[in-house]
C-alpha positions as a Python dict, from the first residue, in 0.01 Angstrom:
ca = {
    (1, 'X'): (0, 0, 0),
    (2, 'X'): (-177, -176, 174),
    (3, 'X'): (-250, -65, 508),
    (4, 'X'): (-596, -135, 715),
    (5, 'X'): (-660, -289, 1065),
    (6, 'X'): (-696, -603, 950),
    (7, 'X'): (-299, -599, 843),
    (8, 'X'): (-258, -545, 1218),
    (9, 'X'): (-487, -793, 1305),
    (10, 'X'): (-254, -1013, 1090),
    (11, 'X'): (48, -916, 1209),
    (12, 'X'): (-97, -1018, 1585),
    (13, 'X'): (-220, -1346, 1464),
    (14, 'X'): (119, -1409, 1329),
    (15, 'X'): (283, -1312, 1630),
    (16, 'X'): (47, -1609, 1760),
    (17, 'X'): (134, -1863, 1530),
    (18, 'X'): (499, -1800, 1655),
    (19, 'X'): (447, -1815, 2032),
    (20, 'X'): (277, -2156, 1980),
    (21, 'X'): (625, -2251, 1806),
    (22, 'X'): (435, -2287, 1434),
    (23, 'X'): (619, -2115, 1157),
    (24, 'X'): (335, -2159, 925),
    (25, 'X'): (-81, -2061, 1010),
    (26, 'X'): (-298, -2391, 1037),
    (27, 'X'): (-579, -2429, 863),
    (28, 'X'): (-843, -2333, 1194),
    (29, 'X'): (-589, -1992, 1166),
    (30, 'X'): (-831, -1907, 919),
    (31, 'X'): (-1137, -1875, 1108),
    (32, 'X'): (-996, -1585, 1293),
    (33, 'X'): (-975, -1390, 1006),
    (34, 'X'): (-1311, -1302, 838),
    (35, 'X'): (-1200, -980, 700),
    (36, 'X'): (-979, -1241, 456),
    (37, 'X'): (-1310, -1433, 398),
    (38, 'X'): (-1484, -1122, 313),
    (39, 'X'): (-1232, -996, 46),
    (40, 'X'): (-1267, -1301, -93),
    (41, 'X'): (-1609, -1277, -126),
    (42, 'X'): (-1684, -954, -251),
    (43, 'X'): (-1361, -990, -480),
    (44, 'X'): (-1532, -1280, -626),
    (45, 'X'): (-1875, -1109, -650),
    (46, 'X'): (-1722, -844, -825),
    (47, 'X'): (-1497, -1018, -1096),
    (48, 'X'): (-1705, -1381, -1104),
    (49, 'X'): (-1389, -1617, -1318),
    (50, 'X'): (-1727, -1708, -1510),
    (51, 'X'): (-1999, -1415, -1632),
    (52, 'X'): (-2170, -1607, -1821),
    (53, 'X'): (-2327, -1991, -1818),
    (54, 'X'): (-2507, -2126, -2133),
    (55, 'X'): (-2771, -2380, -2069),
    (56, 'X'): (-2952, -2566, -2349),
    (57, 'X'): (-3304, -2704, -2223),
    (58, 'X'): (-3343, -3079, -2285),
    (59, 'X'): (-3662, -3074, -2260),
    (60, 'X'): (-4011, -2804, -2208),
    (61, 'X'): (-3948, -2661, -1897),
    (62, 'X'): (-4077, -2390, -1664),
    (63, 'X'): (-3888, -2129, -1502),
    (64, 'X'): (-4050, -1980, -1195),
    (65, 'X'): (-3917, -1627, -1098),
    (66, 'X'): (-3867, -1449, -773),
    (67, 'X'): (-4009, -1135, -863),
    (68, 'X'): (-4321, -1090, -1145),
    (69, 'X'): (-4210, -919, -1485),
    (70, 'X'): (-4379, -722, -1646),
    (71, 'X'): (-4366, -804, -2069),
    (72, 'X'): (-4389, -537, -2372),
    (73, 'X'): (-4786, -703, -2396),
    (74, 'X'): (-4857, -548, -2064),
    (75, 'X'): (-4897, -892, -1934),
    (76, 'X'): (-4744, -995, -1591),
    (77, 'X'): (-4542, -1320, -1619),
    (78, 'X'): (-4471, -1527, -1330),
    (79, 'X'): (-4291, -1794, -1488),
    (80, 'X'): (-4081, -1784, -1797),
    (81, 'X'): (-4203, -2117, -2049),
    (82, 'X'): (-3891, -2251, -2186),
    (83, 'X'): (-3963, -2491, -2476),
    (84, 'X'): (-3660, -2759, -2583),
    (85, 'X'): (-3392, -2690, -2762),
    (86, 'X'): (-3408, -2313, -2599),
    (87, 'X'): (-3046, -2140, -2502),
    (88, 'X'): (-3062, -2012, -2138),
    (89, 'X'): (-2784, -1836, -2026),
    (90, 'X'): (-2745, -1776, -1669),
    (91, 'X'): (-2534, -1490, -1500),
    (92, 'X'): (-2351, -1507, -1182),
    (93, 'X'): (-2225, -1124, -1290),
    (94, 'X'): (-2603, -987, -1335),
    (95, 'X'): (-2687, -1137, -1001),
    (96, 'X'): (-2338, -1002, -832),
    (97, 'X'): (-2430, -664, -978),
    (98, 'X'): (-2804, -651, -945),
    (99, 'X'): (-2845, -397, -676),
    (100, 'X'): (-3176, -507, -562),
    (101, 'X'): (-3015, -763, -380),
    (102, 'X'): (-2657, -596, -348),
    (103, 'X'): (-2806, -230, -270),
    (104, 'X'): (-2766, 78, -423),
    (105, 'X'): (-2324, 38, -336),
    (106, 'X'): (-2373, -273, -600),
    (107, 'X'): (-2111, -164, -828),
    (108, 'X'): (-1873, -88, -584),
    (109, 'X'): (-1614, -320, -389),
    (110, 'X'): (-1695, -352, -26),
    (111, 'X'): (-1565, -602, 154),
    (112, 'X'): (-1730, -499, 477),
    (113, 'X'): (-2105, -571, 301),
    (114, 'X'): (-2008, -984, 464),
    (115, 'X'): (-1944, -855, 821),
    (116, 'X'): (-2230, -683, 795),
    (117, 'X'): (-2533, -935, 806),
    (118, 'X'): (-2656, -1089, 1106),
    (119, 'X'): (-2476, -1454, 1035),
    (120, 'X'): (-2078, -1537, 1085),
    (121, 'X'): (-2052, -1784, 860),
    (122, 'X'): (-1726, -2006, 920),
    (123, 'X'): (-1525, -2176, 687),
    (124, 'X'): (-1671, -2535, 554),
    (125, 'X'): (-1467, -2817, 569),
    (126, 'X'): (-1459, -3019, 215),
    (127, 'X'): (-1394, -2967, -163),
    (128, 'X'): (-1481, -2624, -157),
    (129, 'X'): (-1373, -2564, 227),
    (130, 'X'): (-1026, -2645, 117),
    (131, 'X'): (-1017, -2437, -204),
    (132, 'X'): (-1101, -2123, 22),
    (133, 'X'): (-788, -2246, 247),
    (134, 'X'): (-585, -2231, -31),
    (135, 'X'): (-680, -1931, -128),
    (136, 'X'): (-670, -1764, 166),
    (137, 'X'): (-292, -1937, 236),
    (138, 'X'): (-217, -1770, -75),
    (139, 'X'): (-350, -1418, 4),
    (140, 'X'): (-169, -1445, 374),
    (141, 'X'): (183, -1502, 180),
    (142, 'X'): (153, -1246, -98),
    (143, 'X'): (4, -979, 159),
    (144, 'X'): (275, -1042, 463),
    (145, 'X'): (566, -1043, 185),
    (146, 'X'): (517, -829, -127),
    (147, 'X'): (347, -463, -182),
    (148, 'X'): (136, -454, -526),
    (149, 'X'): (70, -128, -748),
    (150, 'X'): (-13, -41, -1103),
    (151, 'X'): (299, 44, -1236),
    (152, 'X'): (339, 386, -1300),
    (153, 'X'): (194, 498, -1646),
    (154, 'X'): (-5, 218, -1654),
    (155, 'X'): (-186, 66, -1932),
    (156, 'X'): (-574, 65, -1951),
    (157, 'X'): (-663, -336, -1819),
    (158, 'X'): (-1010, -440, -1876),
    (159, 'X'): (-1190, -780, -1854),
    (160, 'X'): (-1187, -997, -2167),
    (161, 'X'): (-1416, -1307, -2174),
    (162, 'X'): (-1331, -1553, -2396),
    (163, 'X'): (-1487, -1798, -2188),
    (164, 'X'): (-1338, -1719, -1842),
    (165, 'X'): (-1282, -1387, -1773),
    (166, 'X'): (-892, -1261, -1807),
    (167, 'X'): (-730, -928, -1782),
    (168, 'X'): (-610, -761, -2067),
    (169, 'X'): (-437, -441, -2203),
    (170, 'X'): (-700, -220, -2425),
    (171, 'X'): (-581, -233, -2817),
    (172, 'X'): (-403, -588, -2737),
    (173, 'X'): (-636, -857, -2675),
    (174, 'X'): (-436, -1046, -2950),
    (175, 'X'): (-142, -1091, -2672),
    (176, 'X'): (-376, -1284, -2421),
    (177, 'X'): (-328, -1256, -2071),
    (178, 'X'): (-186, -925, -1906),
    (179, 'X'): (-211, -792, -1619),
    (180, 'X'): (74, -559, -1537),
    (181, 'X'): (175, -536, -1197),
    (182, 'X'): (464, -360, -937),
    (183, 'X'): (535, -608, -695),
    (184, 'X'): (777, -455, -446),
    (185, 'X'): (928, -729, -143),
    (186, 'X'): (847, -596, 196),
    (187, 'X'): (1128, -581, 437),
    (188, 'X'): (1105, -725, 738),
    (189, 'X'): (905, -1019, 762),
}
């Protein structure tokens, strides 16, 4: 289950919400909890909805890169020539994953890596601003009410990307979409 100070920190920012006679968090609730903002974040930087972004040049281009590579020639490149018609494909999974900008813990889900660095960023207001409030609305709910666990014997789920990424069961890809879940009510809330 989960249990971790920030569940406490919850519960006292509930307790909150009720002494100002709300039944429900605002949206400014969400600023006082950045542990939710950082699970979000690394949860996304670790399972990206989209590994994998196909590009197709329009036209010659150049692509400067942040670090020199060095080619099977020997030679040093700086820049990477794209002529037109060329397939790019970006991925937001290689640089989620890469750890010389994650560190040497890139592989492994750490929500404590945002609290971390020197800036607090706070939640934007706007198109995306109000996506992460939803999110985070959602989280709030599903964490106060319900316990989640694998179910026991559990199948073997791994990422299937079709396009966007989706869980599946090993051996049945052909089903679509599973992800197989024990979602137990919590009592007293």
């Amino acid at each position: 289950m989960f249990k971790t100070n920030y569940e406490l920190k919850l519960t006292k920012l509930g307790k909150r919400v009720k002494a100002r006679g709300d039944s429900e968090f605002a949206a400014n609730d969400f600023d006082n909890m950045p542990y939710l903002v950082a699970v979000g974040k690394e949860t996304l930087r670790i399972h990206p909805p989209v590994v994998e972004i196909p590009r197709v040049a329009w036209n010659d281009d150049i692509i400067p890169l942040s670090k020199p590579v060095l080619g099977v020639s020997g030679k040093v490149y700086a820049e990477l020539a794209i002529p037109r018609r060329t397939m790019v494909v970006v991925s937001p999974l290689g640089h989620n994953l890469n750890p010389t900008i994650w560190g040497a813990d890139a592989y492994e889900w750490r929500p404590e890596r945002w609290l971390e660095t020197a800036e607090n960023p706070k939640t934007s207001v706007g198109v995306y601003g109000n996506l992460v409030i939803g999110i985070h609305t959602f989280l709030v709910t599903l964490i106060r009410q319900f316990e989640f666990a694998l179910p026991y014997n559990a199948p073997k789920v791994r990422r299937w990307r079709p396009g966007l990424v989706i869980p599946v069961i090993e051996g049945e890809e052909h089903k679509g979409t599973q992800l197989p879940l024990r979602i137990t009510p919590l009592k007293n809330i």
